[in-house]
LOKEZA-173193 format. One line per 4 residues: for each residue x, y negated, z negated of N, C-alpha, C. Coordinates in pm, whole numbers, plus 50000, padded with zeros to 5 digits. Example, Ala and Ser with C-alpha at 12.3 -4.5 7.8 and 13.67 -1.06 7.14 Angstrom:
<pts>
51319 50569 49220 51230 50450 49220 51320 50330 49220  51285 50225 49292 51367 50106 49286 51290 49997 49213
</pts>
This chain:
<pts>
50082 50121 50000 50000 50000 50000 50085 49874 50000  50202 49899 49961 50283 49761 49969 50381 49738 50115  50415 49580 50128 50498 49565 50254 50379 49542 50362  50482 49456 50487 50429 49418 50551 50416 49498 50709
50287 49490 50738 50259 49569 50871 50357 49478 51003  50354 49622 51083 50483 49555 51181 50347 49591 51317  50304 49498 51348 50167 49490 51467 50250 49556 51591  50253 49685 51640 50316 49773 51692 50208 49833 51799
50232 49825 51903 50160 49879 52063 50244 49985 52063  50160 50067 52213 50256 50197 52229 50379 50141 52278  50442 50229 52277 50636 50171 52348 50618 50034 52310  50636 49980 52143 50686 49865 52159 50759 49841 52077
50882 49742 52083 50961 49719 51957 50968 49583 51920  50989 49537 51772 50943 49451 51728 51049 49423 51607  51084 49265 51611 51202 49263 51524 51290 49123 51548  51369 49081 51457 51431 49146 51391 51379 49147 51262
51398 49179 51150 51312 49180 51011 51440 49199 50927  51412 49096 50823 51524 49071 50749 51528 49165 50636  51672 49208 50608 51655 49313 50507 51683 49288 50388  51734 49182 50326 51773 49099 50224 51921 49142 50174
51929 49206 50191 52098 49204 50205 52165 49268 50329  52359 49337 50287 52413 49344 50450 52410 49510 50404  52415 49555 50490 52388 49736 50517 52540 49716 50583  52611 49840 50566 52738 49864 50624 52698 49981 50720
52710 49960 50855 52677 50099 50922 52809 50101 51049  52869 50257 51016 52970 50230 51107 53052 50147 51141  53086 50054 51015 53218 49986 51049 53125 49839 51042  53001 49828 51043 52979 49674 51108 52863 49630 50975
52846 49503 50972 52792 49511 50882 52647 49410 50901  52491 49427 50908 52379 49403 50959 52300 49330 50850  52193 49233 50837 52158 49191 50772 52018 49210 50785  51986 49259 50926 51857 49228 50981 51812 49391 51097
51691 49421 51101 51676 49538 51145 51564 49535 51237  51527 49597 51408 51454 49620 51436 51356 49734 51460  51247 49701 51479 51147 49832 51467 51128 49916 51569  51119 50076 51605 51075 50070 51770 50894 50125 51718
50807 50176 51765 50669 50269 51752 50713 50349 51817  50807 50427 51844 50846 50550 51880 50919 50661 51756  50921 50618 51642 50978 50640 51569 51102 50661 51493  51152 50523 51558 51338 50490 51541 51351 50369 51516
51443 50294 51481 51526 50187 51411 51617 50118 51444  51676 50002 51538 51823 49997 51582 51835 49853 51506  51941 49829 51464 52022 49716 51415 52046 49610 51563  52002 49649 51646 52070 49563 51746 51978 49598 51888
51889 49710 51864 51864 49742 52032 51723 49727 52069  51645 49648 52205 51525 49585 52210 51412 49700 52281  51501 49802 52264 51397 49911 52382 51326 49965 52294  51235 50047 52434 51142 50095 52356 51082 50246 52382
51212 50304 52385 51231 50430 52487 51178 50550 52396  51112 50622 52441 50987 50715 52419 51067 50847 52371  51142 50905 52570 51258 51000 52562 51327 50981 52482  51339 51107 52371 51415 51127 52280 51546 51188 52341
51679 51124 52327 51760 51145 52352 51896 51296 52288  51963 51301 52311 52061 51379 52167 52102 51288 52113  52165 51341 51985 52209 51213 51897 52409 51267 51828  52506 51194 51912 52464 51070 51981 52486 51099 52120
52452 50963 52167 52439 50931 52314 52460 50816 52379  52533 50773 52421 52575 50635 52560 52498 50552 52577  52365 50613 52603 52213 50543 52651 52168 50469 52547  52068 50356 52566 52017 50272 52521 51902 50338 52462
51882 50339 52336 51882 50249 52213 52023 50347 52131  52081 50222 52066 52231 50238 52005 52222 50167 51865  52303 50162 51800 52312 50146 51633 52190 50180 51569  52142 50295 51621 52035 50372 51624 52054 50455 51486
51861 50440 51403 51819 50540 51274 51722 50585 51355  51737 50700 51392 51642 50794 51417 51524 50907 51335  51481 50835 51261 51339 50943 51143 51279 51041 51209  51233 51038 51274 51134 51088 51420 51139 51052 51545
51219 51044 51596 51244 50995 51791 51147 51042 51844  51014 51010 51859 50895 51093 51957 50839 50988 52043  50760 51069 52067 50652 50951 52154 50551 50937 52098  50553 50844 51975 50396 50781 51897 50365 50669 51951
50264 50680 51875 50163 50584 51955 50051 50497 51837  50123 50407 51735 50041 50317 51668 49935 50243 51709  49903 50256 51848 49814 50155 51910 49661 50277 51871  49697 50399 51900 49589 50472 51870 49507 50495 51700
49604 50441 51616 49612 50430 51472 49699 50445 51361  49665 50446 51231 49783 50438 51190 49844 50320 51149  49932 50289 51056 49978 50131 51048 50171 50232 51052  50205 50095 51091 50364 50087 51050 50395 49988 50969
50442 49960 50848 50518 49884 50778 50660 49848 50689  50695 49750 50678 50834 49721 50604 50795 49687 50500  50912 49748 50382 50919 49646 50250 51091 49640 50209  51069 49512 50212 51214 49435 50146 51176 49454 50015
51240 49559 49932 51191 49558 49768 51346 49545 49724  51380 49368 49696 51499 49349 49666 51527 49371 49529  51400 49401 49458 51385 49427 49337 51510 49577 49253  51500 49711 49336 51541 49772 49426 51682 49819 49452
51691 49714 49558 51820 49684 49617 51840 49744 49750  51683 49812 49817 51671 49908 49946 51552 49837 50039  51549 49861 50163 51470 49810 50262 51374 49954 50282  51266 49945 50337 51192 50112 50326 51124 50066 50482
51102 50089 50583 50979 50131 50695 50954 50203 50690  50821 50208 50697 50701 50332 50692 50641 50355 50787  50609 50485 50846 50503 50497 50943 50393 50544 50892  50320 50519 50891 50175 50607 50815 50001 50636 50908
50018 50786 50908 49921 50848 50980 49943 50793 51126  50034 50789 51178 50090 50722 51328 50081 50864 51440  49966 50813 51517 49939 51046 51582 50043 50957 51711  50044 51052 51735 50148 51091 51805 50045 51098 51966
50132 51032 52128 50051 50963 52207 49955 51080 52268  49840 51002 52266 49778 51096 52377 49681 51226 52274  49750 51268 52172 49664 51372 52051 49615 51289 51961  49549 51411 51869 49517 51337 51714 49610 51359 51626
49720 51447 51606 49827 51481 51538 49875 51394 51493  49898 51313 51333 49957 51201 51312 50076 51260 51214  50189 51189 51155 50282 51174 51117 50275 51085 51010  50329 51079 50845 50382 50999 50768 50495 51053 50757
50581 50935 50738 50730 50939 50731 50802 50786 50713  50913 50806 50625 51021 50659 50645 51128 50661 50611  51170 50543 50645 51355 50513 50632 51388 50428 50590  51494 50485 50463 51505 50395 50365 51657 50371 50331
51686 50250 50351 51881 50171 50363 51861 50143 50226  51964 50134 50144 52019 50076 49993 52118 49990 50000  52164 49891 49957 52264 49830 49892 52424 49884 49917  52427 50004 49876 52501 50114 49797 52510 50148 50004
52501 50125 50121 52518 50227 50253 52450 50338 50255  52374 50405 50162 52288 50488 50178 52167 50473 50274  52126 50610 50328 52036 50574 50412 51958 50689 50396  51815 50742 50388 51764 50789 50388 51671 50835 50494
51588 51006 50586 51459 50974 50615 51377 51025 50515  51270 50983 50501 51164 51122 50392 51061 51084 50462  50997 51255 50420 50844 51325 50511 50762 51370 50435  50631 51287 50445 50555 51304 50304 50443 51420 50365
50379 51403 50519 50299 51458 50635 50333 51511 50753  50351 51612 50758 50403 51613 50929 50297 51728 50952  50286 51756 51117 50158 51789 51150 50224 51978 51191  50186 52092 51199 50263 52219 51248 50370 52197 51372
50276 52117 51464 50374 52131 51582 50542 52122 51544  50518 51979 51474 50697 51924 51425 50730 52039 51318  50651 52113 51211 50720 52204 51133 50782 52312 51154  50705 52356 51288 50791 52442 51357 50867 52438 51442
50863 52316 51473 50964 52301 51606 50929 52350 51725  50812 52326 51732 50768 52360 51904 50710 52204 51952  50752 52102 51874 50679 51965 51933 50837 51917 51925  50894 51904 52063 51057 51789 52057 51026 51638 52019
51175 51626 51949 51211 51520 51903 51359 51490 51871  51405 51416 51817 51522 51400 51720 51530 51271 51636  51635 51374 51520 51619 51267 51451 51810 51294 51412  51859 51178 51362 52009 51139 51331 52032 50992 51350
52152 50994 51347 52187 50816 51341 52331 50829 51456  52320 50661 51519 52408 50659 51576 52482 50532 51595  52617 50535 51608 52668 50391 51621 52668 50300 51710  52731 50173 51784 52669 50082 51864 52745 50134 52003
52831 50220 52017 52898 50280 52123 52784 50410 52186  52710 50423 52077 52638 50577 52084 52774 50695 52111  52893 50701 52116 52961 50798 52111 53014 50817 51982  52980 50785 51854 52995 50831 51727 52851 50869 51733
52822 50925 51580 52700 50978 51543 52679 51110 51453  52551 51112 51381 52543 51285 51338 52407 51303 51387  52384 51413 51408 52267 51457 51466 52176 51594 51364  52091 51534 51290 52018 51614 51207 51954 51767 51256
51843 51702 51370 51815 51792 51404 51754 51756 51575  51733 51813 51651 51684 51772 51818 51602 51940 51856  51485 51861 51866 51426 51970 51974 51394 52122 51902  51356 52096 51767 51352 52245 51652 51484 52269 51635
51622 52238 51675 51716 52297 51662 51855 52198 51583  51888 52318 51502 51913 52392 51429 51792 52444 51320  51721 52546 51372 51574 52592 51292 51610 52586 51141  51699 52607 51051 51718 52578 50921 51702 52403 50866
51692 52326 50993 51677 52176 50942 51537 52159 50986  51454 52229 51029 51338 52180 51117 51256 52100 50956  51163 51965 51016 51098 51931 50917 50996 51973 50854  50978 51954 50748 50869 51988 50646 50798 51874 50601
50662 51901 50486 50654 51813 50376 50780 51798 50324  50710 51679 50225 50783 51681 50098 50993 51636 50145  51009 51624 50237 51115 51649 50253 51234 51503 50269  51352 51503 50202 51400 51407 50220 51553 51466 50261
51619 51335 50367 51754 51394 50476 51832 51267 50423  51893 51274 50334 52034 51200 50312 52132 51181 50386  52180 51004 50458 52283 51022 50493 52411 50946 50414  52519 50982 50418 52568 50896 50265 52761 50906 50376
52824 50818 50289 52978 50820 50328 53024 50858 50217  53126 50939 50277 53201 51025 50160 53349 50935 50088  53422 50944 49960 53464 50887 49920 53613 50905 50003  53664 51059 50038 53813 51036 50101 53744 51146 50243
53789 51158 50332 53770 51242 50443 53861 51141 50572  53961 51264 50567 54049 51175 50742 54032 51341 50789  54039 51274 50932 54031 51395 51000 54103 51379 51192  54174 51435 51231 54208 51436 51386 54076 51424 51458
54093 51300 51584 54023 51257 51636 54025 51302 51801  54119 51277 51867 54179 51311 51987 54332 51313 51983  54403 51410 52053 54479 51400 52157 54514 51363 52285  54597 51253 52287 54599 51141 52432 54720 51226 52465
54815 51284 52415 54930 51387 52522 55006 51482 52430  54998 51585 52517 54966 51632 52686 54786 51618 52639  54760 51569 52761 54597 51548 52759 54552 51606 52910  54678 51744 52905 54605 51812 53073 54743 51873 53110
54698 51990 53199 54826 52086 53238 54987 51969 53292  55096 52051 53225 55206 51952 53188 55327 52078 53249  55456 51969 53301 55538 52121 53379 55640 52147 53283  55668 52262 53277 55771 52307 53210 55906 52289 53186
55950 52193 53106 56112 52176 53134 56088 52025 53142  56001 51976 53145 55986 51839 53081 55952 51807 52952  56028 51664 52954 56009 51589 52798 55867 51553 52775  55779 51595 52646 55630 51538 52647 55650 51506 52495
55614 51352 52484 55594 51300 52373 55438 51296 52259  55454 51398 52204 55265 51392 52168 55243 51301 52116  55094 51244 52153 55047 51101 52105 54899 51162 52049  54873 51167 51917 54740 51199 51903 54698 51046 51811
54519 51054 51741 54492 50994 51701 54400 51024 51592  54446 50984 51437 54356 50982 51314 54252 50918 51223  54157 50977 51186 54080 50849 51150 54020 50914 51001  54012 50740 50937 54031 50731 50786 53836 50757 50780
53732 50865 50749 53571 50844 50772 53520 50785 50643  53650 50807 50523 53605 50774 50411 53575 50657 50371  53600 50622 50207 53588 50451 50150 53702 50441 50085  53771 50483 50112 53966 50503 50005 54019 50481 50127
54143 50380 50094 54276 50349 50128 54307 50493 50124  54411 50542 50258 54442 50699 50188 54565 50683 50276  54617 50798 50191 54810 50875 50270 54816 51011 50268  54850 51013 50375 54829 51193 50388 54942 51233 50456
54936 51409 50489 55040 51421 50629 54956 51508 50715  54984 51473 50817 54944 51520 50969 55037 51595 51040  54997 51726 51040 55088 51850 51120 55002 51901 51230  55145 51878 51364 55130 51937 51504 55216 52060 51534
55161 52156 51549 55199 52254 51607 55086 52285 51729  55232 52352 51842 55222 52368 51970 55269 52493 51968  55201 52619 52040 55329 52757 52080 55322 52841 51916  55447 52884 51942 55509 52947 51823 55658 52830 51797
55682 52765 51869 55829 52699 51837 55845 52559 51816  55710 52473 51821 55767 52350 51802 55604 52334 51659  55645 52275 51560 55623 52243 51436 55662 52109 51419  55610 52030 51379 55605 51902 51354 55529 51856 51204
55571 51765 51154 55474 51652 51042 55506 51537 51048  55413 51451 50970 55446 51370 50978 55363 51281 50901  55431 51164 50787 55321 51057 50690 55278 50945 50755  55196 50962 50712 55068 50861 50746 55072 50755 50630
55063 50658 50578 55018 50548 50452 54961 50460 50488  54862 50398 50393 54773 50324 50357 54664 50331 50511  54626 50394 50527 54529 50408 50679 54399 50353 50574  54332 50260 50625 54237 50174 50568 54102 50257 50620
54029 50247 50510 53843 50303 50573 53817 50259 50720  53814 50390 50758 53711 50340 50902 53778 50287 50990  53940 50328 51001 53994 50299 51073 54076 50399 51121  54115 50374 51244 54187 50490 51327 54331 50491 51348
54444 50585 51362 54590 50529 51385 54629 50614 51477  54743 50608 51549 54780 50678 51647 54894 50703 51629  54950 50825 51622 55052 50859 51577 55159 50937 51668  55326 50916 51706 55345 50968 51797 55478 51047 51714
55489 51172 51800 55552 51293 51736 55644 51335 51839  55776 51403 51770 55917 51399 51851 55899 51476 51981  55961 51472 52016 55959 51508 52192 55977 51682 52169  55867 51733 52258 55818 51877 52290 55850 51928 52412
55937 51998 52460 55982 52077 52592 55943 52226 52597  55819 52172 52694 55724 52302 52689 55832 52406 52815  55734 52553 52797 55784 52660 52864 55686 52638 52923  55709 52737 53081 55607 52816 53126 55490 52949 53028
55405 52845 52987 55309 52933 52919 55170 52861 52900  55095 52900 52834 54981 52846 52788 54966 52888 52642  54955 52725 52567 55018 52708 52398 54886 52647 52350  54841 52735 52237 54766 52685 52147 54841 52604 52061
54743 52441 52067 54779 52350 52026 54667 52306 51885  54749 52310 51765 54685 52249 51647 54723 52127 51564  54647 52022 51551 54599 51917 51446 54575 51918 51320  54640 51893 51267 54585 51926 51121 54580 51800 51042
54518 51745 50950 54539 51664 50843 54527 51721 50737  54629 51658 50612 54622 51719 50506 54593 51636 50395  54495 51629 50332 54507 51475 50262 54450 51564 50103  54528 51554 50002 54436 51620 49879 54323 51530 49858
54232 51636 49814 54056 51625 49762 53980 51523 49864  54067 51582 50011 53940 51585 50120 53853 51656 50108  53704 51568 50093 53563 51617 50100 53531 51658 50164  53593 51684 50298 53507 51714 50407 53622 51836 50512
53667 51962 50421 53751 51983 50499 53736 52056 50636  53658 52065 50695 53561 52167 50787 53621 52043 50908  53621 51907 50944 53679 51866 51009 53846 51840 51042  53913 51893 50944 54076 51864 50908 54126 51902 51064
54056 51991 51162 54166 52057 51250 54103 52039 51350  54183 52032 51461 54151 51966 51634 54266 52079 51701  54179 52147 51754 54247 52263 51879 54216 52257 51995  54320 52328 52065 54298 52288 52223 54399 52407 52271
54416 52441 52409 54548 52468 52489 54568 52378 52569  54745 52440 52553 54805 52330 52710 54868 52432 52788  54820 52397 52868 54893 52474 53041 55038 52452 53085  55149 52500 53062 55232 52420 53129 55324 52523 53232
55342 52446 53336 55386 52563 53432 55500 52512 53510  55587 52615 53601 55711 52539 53678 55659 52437 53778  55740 52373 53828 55754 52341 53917 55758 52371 54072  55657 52403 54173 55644 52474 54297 55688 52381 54369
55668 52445 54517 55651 52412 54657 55563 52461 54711  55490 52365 54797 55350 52415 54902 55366 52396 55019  55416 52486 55133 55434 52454 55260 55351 52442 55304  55288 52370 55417 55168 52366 55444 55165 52258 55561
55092 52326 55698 55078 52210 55782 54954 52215 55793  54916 52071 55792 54786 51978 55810 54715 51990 55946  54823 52033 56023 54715 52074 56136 54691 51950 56253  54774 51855 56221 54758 51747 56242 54905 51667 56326
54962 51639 56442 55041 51598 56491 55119 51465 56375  55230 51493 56374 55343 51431 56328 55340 51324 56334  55342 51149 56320 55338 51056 56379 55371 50973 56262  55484 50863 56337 55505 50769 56227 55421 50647 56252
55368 50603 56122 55331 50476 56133 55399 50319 56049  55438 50233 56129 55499 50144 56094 55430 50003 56047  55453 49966 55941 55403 49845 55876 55530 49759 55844  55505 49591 55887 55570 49531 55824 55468 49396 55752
55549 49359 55649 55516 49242 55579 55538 49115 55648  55575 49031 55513 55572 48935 55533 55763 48907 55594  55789 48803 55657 55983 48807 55658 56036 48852 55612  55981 48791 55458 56070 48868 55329 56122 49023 55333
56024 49094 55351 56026 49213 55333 56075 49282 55444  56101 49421 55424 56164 49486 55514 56040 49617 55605  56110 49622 55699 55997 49764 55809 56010 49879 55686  55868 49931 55658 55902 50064 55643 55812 50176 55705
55823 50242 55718 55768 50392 55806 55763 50504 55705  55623 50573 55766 55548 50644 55721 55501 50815 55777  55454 50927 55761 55422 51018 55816 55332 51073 55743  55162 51008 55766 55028 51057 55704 55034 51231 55690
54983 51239 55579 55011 51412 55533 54904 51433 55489  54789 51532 55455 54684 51577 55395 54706 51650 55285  54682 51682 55155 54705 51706 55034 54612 51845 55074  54627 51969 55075 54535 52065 55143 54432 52096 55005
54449 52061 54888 54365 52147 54777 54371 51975 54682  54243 51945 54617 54228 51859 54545 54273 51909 54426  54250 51976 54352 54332 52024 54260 54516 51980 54225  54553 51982 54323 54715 51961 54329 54752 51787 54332
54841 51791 54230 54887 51638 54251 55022 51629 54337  55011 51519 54415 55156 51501 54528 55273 51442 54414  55362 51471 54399 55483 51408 54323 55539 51341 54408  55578 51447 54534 55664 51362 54653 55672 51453 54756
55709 51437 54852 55702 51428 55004 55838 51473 55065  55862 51578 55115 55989 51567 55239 55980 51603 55377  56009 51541 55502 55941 51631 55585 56096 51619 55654  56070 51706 55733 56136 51813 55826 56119 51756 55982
56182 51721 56018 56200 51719 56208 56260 51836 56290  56245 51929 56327 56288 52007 56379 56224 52128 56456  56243 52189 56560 56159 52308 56635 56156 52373 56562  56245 52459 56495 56199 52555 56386 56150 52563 56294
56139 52435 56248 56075 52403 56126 56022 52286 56138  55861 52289 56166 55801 52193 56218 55696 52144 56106  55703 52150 56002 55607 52156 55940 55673 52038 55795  55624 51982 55719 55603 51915 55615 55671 52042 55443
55756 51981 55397 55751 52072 55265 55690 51960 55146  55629 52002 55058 55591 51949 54964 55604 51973 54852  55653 51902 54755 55646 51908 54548 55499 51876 54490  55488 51971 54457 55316 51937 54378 55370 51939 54275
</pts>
């Protein structure tokens, strides 16, 4: 009964609505929140998109709270409302008895931000379809890139999260958690007998200043560590590790962070293989008559000449080029 109704059509969003204090989400920090009647939330985004997306996702709507991502329909009944209960110290939207477009099936449910970065959904009504997960939706949160995010549940799935009554989905930041993010090199098959400098990248998810160490192993023969200090919340570092001279093989490659009374250790490790192979030759004629072509510049510059070649397989990268003039050997050799 308390808070104010948000006058909501089908597909419409409505906003911004002040929350009385700043919410920290993903690094940024919001004062003010908009509504969609589809059953989602963005700090920043004006759509009013029905299609429930995965969470996360690229696509528009972004700094996205997702409670229920469906296609409701308040215009058919139902109220939606906000309460700023600064009393509190939390913002709450409510949907109440909101059916869902086109049926009579309605929905209570809301989402509730604190002071404290907490964020809540809770489900006081939901109708069978959503309890079992044969009516799609999703629900999770996502950041303003949409390529961060957690994803609760989409589409009945993961059936152990599907919604109920009674039910409330906590999302909260943990006090220490770093974890490997990507590997920028080798970031793709690499030749053997070359120098490769690994460059990966770590990130602090927690609310602690933290120092840890970060171990790369590649193969069975190259082992690496290495300290990390003071990596600040919510921030990322990139770290580069001594030079690796791969074999001809294919090397399971591991990430590790090690940080004591990480909360969250299920993310500590980032695996991959790397390909690395000799160095060939691809003989190969193009099929195509020999011919030089000549370009010059400006004065300055000098003639240089050319002999167009076809790369026969996209797959293969050209390093360089030698060709051959001769009857017996009429053909182009190539370094892939």
């Amino acid at each position: 009964s308390s808070g104010t109704q948000v006058p909501l059509g089908d597909d419409d969003n409505l906003g911004p609505f002040a929350l009385g204090f700043s919410f920290d989400f993903y690094g940024q920090s919001f004062d003010s929140i908009r509504v969609c009647s589809n059953g989602w939330l963005s700090f920043t985004s004006e759509s009013h998109q029905f299609h429930h997306h995965p969470v996360p996702d690229g696509r528009d709507p972004n700094n996205l709270l997702a409670p229920l991502w469906d296609d409701l329909d308040p215009a058919q009944g139902g109220s939606v409302l906000y309460f700023a209960d600064t009393s509190r110290g939390r913002f709450v939207v409510s949907w109440i008895d909101v059916p869902f477009h086109g049926v009579d099936d309605s929905c209570t449910f809301q989402a509730v931000l604190d002071t404290g970065g907490d964020l809540s959904f809770q489900y006081l009504r939901l109708p069978a379809s959503v309890r079992l997960g044969t009516d799609s939706c999703s629900v999770g949160i996502e950041d303003d890139s949409g390529l961060t995010g957690l994803e609760y549940l989409r589409d009945g799935s993961p059936t152990e999260n599907r919604l109920h009554d009674s039910l409330t989905v906590e999302f909260y930041r943990l006090q220490h958690d770093v974890c490997p993010t990507a590997v920028l090199r080798p970031a793709g098959p690499v030749l053997a007998g070359d120098s490769v400098v690994p460059l990966v990248v770590v990130w602090n998810a927690g609310l602690n200043l933290e120092s840890l160490a970060v171990k790369l192993t590649i193969g069975g023969s190259y082992q690496e560590e290495l300290t990390v200090t003071g990596l600040a919340p919510l921030a990322e570092r990139q770290l580069q590790f001594p030079v690796w001279v791969p074999t001809a093989d294919t090397h399971a490659l591991e990430l590790v962070t090690d940080l004591d009374g990480d909360e969250c250790p299920a993310n500590d490790t980032l695996r991959m293989e790397v390909v690395a192979s000799d160095m060939g030759e691809l003989r190969y004629d193009d099929g195509e008559q020999d011919t030089w072509f000549m370009k010059n510049g400006s004065p300055a510059n000098e003639w240089a000449g050319a002999v167009r070649f076809s790369v026969p397989y996209g797959q293969f990268r050209l390093l360089g080029a030698k060709v051959f003039v001769a009857e017996t050997f009429p053909f182009s050799r190539v370094m892939v």
